[in-house]
matplotlib code that plots the C-alpha trace (Angstrom):
import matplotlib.pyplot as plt

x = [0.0, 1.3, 0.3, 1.0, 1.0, 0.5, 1.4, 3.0, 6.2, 8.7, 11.4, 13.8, 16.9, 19.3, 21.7, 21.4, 19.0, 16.8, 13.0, 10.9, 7.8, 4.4, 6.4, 4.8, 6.4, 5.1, 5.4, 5.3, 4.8, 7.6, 9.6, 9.9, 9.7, 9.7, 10.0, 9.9, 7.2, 6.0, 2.4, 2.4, -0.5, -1.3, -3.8, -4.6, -3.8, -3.5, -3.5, -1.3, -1.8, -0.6, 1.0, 4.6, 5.9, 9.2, 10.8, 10.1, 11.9, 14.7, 14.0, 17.6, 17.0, 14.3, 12.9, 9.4, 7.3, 8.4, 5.6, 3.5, 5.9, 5.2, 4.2, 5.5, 9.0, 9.3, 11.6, 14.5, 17.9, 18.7, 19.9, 17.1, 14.7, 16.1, 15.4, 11.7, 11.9, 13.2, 11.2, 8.3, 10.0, 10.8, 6.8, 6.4, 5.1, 4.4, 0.7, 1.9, 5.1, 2.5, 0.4, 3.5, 4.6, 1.2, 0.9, 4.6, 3.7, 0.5, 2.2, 5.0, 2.6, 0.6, 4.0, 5.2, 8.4, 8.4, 11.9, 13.5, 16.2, 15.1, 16.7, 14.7, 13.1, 11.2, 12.2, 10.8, 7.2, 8.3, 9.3, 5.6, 3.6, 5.9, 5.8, 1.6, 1.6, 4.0, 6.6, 10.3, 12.6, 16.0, 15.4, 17.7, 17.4, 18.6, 22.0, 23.1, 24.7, 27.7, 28.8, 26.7, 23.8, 24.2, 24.2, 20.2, 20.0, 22.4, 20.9, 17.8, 19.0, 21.0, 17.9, 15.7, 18.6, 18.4, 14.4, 14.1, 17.4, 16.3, 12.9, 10.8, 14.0, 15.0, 11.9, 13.2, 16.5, 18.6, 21.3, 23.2, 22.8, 24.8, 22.8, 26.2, 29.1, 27.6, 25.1, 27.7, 30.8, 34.0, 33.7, 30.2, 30.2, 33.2, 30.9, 28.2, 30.6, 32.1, 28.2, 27.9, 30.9, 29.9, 26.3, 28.3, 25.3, 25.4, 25.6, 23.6, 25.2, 24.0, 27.8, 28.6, 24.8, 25.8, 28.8, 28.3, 28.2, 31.4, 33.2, 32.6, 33.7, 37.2, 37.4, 36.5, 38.8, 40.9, 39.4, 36.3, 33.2, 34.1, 37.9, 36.5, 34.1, 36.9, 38.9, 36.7, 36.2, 32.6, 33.0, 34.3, 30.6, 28.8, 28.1, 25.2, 26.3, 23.1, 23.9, 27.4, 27.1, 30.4, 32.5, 36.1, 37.7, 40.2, 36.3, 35.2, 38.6, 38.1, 34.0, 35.2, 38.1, 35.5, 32.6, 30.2, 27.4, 26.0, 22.4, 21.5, 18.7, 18.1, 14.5, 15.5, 19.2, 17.5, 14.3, 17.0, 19.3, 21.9, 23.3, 24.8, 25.9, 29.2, 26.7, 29.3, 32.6, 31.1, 30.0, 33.2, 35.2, 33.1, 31.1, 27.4, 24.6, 21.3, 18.7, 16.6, 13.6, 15.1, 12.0, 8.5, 9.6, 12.4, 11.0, 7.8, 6.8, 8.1, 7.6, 10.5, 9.7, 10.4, 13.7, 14.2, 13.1, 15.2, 18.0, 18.0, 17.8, 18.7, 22.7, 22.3, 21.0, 23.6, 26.5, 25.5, 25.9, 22.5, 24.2, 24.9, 22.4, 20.5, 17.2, 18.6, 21.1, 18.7, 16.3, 18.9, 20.5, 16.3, 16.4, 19.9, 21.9, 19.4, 19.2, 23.4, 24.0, 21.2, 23.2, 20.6, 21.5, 18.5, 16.7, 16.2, 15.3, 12.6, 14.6, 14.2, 15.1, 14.8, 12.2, 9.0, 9.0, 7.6, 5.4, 2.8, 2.4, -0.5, 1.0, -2.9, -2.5, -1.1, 1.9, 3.2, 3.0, 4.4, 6.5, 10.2, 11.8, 10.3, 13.1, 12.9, 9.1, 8.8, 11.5, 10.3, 7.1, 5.4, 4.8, 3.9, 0.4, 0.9, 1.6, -1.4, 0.1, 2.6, 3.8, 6.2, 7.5, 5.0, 2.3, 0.5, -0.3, -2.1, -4.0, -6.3, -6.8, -7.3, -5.1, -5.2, -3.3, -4.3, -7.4, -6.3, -9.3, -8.4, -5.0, -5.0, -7.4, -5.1, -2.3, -4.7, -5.1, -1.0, -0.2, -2.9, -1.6, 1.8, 0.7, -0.9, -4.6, -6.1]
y = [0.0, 3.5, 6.9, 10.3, 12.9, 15.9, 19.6, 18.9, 21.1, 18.2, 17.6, 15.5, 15.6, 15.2, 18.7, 21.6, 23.5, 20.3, 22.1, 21.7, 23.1, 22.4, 19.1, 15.7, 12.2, 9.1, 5.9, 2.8, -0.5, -0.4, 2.7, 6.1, 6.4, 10.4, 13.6, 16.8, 19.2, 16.8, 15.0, 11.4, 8.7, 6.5, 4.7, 7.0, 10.9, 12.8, 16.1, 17.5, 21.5, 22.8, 19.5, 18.6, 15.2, 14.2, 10.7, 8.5, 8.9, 6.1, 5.0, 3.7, 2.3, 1.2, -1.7, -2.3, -3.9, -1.9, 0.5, -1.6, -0.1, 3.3, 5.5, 2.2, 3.4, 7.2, 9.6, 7.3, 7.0, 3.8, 0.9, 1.7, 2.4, -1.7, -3.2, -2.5, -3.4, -6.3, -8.6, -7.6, -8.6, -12.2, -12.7, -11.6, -14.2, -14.0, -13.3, -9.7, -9.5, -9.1, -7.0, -4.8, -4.9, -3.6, -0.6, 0.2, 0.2, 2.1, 4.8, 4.9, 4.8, 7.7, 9.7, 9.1, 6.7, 4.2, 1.8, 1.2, -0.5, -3.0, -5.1, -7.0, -10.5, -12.8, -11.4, -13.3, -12.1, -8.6, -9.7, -11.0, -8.5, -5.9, -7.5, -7.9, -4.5, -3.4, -1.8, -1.7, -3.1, -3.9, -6.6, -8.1, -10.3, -8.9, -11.0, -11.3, -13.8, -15.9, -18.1, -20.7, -19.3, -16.6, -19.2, -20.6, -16.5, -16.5, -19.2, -18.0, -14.8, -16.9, -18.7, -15.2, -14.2, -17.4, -17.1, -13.1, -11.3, -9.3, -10.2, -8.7, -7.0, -5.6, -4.8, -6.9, -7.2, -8.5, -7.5, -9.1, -7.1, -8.2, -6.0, -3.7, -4.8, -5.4, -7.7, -10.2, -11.6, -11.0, -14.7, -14.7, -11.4, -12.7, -15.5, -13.0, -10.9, -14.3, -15.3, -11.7, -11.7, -15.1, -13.7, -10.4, -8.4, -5.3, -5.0, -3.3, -2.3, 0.2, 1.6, 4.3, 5.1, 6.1, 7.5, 4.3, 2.5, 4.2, 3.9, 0.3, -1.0, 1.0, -0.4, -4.0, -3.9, -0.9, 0.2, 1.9, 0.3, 1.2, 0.5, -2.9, -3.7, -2.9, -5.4, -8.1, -6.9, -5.5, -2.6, -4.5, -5.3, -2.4, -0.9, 1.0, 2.3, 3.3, 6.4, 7.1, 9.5, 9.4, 8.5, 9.8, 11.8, 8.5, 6.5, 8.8, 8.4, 4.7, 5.1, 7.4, 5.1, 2.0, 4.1, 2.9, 5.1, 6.7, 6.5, 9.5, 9.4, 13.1, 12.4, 8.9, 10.6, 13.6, 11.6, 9.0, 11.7, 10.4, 13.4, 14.8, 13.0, 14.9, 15.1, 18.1, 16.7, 13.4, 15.3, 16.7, 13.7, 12.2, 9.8, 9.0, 10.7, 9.6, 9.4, 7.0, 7.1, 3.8, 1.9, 4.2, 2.7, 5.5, 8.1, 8.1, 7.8, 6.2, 9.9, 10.7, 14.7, 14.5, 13.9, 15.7, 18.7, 17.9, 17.4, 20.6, 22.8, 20.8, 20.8, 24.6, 25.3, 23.9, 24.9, 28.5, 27.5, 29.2, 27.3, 23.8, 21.3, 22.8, 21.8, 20.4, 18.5, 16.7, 16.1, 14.3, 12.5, 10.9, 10.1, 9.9, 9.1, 6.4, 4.9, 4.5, 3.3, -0.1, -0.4, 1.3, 2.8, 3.6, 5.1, 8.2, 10.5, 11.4, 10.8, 8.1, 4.5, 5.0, 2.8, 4.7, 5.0, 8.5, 10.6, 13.3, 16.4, 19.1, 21.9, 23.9, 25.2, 28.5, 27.0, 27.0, 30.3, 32.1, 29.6, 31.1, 28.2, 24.5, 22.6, 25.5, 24.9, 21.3, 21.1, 23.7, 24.8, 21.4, 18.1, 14.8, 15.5, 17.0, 13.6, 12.5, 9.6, 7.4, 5.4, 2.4, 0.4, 1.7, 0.8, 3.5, 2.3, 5.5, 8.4, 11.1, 9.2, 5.8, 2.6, 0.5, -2.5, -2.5, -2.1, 0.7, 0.0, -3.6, -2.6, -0.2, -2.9, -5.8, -3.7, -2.4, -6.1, -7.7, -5.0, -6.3, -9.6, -8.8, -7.1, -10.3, -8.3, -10.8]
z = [0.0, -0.8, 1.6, 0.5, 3.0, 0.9, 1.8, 5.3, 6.8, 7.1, 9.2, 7.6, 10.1, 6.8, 7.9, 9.5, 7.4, 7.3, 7.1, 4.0, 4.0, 1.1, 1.1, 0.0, 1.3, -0.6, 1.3, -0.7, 1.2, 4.1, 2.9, 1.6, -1.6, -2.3, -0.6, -2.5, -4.2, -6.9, -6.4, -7.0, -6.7, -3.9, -2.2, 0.3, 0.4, 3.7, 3.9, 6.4, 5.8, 9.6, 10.2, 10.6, 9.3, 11.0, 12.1, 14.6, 18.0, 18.8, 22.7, 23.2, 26.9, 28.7, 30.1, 28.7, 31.5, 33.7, 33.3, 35.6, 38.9, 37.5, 40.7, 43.1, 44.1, 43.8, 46.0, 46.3, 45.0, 42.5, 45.2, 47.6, 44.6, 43.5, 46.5, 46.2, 42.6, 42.7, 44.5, 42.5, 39.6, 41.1, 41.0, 37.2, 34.5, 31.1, 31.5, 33.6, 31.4, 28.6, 30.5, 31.5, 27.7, 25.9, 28.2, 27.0, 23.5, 23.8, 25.1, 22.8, 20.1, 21.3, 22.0, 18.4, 19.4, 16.7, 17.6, 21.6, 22.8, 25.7, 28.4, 30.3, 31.1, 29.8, 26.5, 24.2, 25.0, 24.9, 21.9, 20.8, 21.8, 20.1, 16.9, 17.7, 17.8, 14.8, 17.0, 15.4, 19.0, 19.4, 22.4, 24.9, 27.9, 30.6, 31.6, 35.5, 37.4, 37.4, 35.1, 36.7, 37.3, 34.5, 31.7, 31.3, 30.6, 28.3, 26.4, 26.3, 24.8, 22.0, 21.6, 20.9, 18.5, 16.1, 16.2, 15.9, 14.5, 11.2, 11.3, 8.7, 7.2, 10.4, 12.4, 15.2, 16.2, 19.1, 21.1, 24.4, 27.9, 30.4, 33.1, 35.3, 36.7, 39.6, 38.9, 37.2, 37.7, 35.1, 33.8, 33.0, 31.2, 29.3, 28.2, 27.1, 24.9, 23.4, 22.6, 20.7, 19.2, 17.5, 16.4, 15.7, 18.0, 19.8, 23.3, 25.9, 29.2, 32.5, 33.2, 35.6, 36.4, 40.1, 42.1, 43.9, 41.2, 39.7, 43.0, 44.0, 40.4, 41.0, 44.7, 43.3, 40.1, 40.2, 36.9, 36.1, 34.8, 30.9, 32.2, 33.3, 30.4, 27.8, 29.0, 29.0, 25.4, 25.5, 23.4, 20.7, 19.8, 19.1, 22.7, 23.7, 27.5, 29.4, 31.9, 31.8, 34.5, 36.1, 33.4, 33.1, 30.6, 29.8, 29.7, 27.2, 25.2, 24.9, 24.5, 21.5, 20.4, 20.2, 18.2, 21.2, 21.8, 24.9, 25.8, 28.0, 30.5, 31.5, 33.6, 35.2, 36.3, 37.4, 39.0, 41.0, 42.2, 40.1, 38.6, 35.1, 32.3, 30.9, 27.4, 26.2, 26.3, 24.9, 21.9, 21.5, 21.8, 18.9, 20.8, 19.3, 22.5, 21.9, 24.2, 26.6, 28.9, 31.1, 32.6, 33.4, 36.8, 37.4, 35.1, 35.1, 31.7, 28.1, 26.6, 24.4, 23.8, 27.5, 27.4, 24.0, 26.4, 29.4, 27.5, 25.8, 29.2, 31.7, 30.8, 30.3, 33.3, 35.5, 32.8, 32.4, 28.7, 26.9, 24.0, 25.3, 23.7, 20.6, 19.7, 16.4, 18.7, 20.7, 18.2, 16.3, 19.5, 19.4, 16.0, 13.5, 16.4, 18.0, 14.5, 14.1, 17.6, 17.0, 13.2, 10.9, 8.0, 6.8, 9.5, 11.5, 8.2, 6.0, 3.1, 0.1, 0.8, 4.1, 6.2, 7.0, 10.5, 10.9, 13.3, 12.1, 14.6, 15.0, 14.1, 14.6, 18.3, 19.6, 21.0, 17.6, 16.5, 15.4, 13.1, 13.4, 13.8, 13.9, 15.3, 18.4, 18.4, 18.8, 21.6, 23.5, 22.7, 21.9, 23.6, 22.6, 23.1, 19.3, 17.7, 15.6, 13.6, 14.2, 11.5, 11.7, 8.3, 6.5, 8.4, 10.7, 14.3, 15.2, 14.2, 15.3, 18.2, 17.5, 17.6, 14.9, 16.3, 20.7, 22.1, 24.8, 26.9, 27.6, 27.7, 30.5, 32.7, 32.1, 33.2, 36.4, 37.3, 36.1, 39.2, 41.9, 41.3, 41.7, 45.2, 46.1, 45.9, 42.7]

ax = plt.figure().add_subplot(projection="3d")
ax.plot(x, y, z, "-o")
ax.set_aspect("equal")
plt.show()
């Protein structure tokens, strides 16, 4: 099926001067197929006069059934917020993972994020309810342990890699997630980077999230955690490092040196009382910054402008740097850079050949006038209750309102009831 959106303002993300406006995009089947000022046929026409077609946002960490702790744990900082977290998570099944799941995706669908990076368990039902739904994921199952009790983890993550890797050209993918340093012991996590290396898949890591965290992996090892996961050869796999908080100058060197990429998490950080990701100097040392939500446990919400927002003020505010962060920066750390750092070429832009995985905003409320610059005016001005359709490999999941692959209703009660019965209360 082919969709034209006809007379939109369009965002492509290509450069700097990336604003085109009476601009058509014709979608045929899974991709784009032309963007310019020419009308062609299609099935269906939109018209999009006052709207603004851009791409997809790029979620690159979270863990997806998380959203059922959202509002469980607040006020603390990250090991006290775990230790209520975690024995929750002992009583999960695949019936609340599911639940857990679906809630994740509605929201990401209503907020216009269109591919994620998760880590979590019971993958391979994340992995089923996001392809129910028409999500693009890059999935992982969250590795801890030792080398012992590590491995049934491990093989269960080989096991979704052989059944899901570059399904549908792509629309699933899998990566390896050994959890921190803390969770695991050296020899297992040597055995996780082996199993990548042989599958040649990313990997997904939490490094340097806390002081603590930072701290204890020096006193333990005498390195820090990207000192520590280097050695054992984890960044020779395509690394996407959640946090990176308290990472050194000689971390960033080597993050830089490795072409591993940085997913920043300015509302769980800030939320957790972690503190600043050194988002500048990474930038200038070359390293690829996107951007991350983490769970809706520690945020509270899988809303991408959100952190597109908070990254664009929050690291001027306690710089004194008016100039640190554009909104053409962060918009591309959510959408070019999320799209290199999970190993796509062809995603992140409204451009031909690309895969069309785009969002539709409402550009027809006062908040958006007057129109001086977009890029300014959807990072500061908007919010994601703008996004009327979200479109993922050609196939939109949402519009004006309505889902097209969930029933929200029955979504939001089965998530309602996965909680109760993980409090014991049905």
């Amino acid at each position: 099926m082919s969709v034209l959106f006809r007379n939109a303002t369009v965002l492509t993300m290509e450069s700097e001067n990336s604003t085109l406006y009476h601009a058509n995009v014709l979608v045929d089947n899974t991709k784009i197929a032309y963007v310019g000022n020419e009308i062609k046929k299609a099935d269906k026409v939109i018209d999009c006069t006052d709207k603004l077609i851009m791409p997809g946002f790029i979620n690159t960490h979270t863990h997806v059934p998380m959203t059922l702790f959202r509002s469980y744990a607040d006020d603390k900082v990250l090991f006290d917020w775990l230790s209520m977290i975690w024995p929750l998570e002992d009583k999960m099944d695949e019936d609340i993972i599911k639940a857990g799941s679906m809630l994740a995706y509605a929201e990401m669908i209503r907020t216009g994020t269109t591919c994620f990076l998760d880590m979590y368990n019971f993958e391979e039902d994340i992995t089923e309810a996001c392809v129910e739904v028409g999500l693009r994921g890059v999935l992982s199952r969250g590795l801890v342990g030792d080398e012992k009790s590590g491995m049934p983890k491990l093989k269960e993550n080989v096991a979704l890699f052989t059944k899901w890797n570059g399904y549908k050209d792509g629309l699933i993918k899998v990566a390896f997630a050994p959890h921190a340093e803390y969770t695991s012991n050296k020899e297992f996590i040597a055995e996780c980077v082996k199993a990548a290396k042989e599958l040649s898949a990313p990997m997904h890591i939490h490094i340097s999230e806390t002081k603590k965290e930072h701290d204890e992996c020096i006193e333990r090892h005498g390195k820090t955690p990207v000192q520590y996961f280097n050695d054992l050869g984890a960044l020779d796999t395509g690394l996407i490092a959640a946090h990176c908080v308290y990472i050194t100058e000689e971390d960033m060197d080597i993050l830089a040196s490795k072409k591993a990429s940085v997913a920043h998490n300015p509302a769980s950080n800030l939320k957790l009382a972690s503190g600043f990701a050194p988002v500048k100097k990474m930038i200038e040392k070359g390293i690829n910054v996107t951007l991350g939500t983490d769970g809706a446990a520690s945020n509270n919400n899988l809303d991408m402008h959100k952190e597109i927002l908070l990254a664009s003020i929050m690291h001027k505010g306690y710089s004194g740097d008016p100039m640190m962060l554009t909104p053409l920066q962060t918009l591309r750390m959510a959408t070019v850079n999320g799209a290199k750092a999970l190993g796509y070429d062809d995603l992140g832009m409204i451009k031909e050949g690309y895969k069309a995985d785009l969002i539709m905003i409402d550009l027809d409320n006062p908040r958006y006038y007057p129109r001086n610059n977009i890029e300014s005016l959807v990072v500061y001005a908007g919010n994601s209750e703008d996004v009327c359709l979200t479109m993922v490999n050609g196939e939109i999941l949402y519009e004006d309102g309505k889902y097209y692959t969930l029933n929200v209703d029955k979504v939001n009660k089965d998530a309602q009831k996965a909680f109760g019965r993980l409090l014991g209360l049905a």
